[in-house]
N, C-alpha and C positions, 0 to 999 in steps of 0.2 A: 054123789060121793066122788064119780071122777072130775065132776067139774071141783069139789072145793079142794080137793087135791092140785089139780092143774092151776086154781086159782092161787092157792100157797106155795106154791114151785113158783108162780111169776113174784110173787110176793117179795122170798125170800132170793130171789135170784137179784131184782128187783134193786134190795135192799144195798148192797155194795155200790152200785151203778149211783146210789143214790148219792149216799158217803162221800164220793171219789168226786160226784159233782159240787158238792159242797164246802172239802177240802181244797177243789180247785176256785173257785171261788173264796177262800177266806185267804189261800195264798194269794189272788189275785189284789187282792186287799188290801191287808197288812201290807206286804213292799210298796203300795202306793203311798199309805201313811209317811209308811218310815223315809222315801224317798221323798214323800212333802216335808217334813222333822230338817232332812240332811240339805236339802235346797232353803229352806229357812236358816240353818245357823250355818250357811256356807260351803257345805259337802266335802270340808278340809278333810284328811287323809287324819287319822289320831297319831301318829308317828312325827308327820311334821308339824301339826300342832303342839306337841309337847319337845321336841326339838327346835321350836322356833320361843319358845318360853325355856329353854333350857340358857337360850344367847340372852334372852333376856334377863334372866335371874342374874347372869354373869355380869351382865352391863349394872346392874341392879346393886352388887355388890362394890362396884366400884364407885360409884356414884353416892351409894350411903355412905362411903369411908369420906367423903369431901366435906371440911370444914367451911363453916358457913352457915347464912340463916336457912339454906334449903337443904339441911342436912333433914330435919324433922322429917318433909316431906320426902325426902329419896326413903328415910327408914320405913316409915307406912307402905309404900307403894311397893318396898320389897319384899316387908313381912306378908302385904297379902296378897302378892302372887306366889309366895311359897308356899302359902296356906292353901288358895283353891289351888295351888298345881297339885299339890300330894292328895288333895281329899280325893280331887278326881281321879289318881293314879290309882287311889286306892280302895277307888267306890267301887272301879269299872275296871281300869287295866290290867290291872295284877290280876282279878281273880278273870279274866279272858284268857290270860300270859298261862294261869295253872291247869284252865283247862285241856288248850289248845297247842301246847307246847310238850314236847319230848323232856321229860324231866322238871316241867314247868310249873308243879309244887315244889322243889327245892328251890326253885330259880326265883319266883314268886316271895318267895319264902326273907330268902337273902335280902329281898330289895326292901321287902316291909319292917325287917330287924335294921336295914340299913337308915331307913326312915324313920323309926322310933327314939334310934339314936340321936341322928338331926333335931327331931324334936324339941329334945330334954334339952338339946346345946339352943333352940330356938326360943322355946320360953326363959330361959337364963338371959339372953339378950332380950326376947321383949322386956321383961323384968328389969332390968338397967336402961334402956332407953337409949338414945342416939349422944342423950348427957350426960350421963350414968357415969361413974369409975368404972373405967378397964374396957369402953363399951369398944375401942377397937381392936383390941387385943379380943373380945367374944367375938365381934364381927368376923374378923378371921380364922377362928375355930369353924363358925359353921360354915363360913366358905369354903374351905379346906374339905370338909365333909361333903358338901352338896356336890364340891365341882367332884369327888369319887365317886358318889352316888348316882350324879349324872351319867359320868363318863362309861359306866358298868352297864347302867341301863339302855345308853347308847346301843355299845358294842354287845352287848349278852340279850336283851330283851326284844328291845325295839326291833333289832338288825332279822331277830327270829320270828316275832309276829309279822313283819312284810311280807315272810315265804310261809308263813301258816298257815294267815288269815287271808280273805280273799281281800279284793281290793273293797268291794259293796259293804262286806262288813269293818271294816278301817273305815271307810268314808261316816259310817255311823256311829260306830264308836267315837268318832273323832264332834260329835252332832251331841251325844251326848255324853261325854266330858264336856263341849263350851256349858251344854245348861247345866252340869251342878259346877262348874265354876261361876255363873251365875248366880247361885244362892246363897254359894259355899261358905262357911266361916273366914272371917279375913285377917287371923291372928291363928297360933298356934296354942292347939290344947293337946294337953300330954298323953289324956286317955282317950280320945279320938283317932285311931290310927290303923283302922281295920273296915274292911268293905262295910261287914253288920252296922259298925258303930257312925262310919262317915252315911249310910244310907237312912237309917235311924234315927240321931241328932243333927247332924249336920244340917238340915234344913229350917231344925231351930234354932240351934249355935246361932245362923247365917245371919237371920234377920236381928239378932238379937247384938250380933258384931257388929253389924253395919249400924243398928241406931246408935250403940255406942262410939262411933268412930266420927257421925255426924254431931253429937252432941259436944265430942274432944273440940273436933276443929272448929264446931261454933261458938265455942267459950274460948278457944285458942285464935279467932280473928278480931 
């Protein structure tokens, strides 16, 4: 009796020692993954990734307002980097921003009502086209909008997750924002505008955007 006593005391003693080994081991792990993930799409930081696509949008806009036969192609190429930048803003950033920030569901909050807005002025201008009546006058509505939208996320968002988040977890986030920009839809939809629904649809949208956008251009060459 005193042995299965003393037996169950090592047992249960045992039993944590074991745990502790196992969770040291799955830590060891996982950050090996995730650090393979962030050395495959580059290890960029997610702040200056999405600030170095913020100059781009900019340049983006200016370049689609240019008359001419490569107007067609500047409009494409800046409807869907606005499209993957917000999907992934909105798959992964924001709801990081709400967790991990002091105030960072209101903050959160603001940027994704700011984005929905964009939207609605976005598909208005997909809708009219680069030929469209009025198409520079919309182009500049949503310019107007993005470049505040940017500049807020700049200064209020970004500037706050740098001192939040560690730098390990930016490098990854920054790993996976490039892959659902990767998938992401390459047009603007109006009801697509929320973590749930860009992690959900999104990766049908995506394929479903892109074959359409090959078939445009290959009836359009």
């Amino acid at each position: 009796m005193g042995m299965l006593r003393k037996t169950a005391g090592t047992s249960t003693a045992t039993k944590p020692l074991l745990t502790a080994k196992a969770t040291v081991r799955a830590a060891k792990t996982v950050p090996a993954r995730s650090l393979q993930v962030v050395r495959t799409l580059g290890g960029e930081n997610v702040v200056d990734v999405l600030t170095r696509q913020h100059r781009q949008i900019r340049l983006g806009f200016l370049q689609a307002a240019l008359p001419g036969p490569w107007r067609r192609r500047n409009f494409d190429r800046l409807m869907r980097l606005l499209a993957v930048h917000e999907a992934a803003e909105e798959a992964h950033v924001h709801p990081v921003a709400r967790r991990a920030l002091r105030h960072g569901s209101e903050l959160a909050q603001r940027r994704i009502t700011e984005e929905k807005e964009a939207k609605q002025l976005l598909v208005a201008l997909w809708r009219t086209g680069p030929n469209g009546a009025g198409y520079l006058r919309r182009l500049n509505q949503v310019r107007r909008a993005v470049a505040r939208h940017a500049a807020r996320e700049e200064r209020e968002e970004f500037a706050a997750l740098r001192k939040a988040v560690s730098p390990a977890r930016l490098r990854m986030l920054g790993a996976e924002v490039k892959l659902t920009q990767a998938y992401a839809p390459t047009r603007p939809h109006r009801w697509v505008n929320n973590e749930a629904a860009n992690k959900l649809v999104a990766p049908v949208l995506g394929p479903l955007d892109r074959t359409l956008d090959a078939v445009r251009h290959r009836m359009a060459s």
